[in-house]
N, C-alpha and C positions, 0 to 999 in steps of 0.2 A: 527544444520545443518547436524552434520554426520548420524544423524535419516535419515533426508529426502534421502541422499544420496543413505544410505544401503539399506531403502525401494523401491527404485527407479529400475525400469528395463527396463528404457531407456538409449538410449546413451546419453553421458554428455553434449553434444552440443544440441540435441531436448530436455533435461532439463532444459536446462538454458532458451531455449526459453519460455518453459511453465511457467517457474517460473516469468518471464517478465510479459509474455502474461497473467498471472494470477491477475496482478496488473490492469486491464482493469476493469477483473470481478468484482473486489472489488469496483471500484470506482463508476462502476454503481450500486452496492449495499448503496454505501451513498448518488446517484443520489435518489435510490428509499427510503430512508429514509426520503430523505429530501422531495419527494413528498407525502409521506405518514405523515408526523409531518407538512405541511403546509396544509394537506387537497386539495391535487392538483388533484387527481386520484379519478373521480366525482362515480366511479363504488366501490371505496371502502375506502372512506373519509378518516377520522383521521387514519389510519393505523400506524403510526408510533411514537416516543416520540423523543424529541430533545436528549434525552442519547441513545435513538437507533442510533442516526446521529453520536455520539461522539463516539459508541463503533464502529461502519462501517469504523469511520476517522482510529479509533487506529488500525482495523485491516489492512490498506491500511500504514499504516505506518510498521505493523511487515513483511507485504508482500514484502513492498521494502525493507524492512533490510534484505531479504532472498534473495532476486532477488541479491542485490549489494554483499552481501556473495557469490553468485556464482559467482559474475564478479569480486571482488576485493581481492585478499591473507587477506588484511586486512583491512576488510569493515569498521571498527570505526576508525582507520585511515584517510581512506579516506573520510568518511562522517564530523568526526571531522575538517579535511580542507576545506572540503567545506563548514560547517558552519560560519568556521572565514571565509570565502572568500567572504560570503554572509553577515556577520555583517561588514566586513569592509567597505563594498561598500555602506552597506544603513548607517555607521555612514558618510560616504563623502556628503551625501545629505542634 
């Protein structure tokens, strides 16, 4: 994260924004994987493979670990609790 930081020559608050807003872009990149691996986009069929779908998720997953590094001191902390928060509740079901 101190990479992105040092490379960065915006202020710290329109960073954090883009670092959010960055996780949009991503998602619509496994949107379009997934319409390119089911053959949905009739202009350019199979365009895609189900491991494009997988490496688009992974990358939507490293984006929000950077997003919540810029909102949390200590982002594995705080992701670590909210995964027990999220097992606890779906072990109550």
């Amino acid at each position: 994260m101190a990479w992105l930081d040092r490379e960065s020559t915006l202020p710290p608050e329109q960073e954090r924004l883009l670092r959010i807003l960055k996780l949009s872009e991503e998602a619509g990149e496994v949107a379009q994987a997934v319409i390119g691996a089911t053959g949905r986009n009739p202009r350019k069929g199979h365009s895609h493979t189900w491991d494009d779908v997988q490496r688009e998720l992974c990358d939507v997953v490293l984006t929000a670990m950077v997003a919540l590094s810029t909102l949390a001191p200590d982002a594995r902390q705080t992701f670590a609790a909210h995964v027990a928060g999220v097992a606890k509740r779906a072990a109550e079901l």
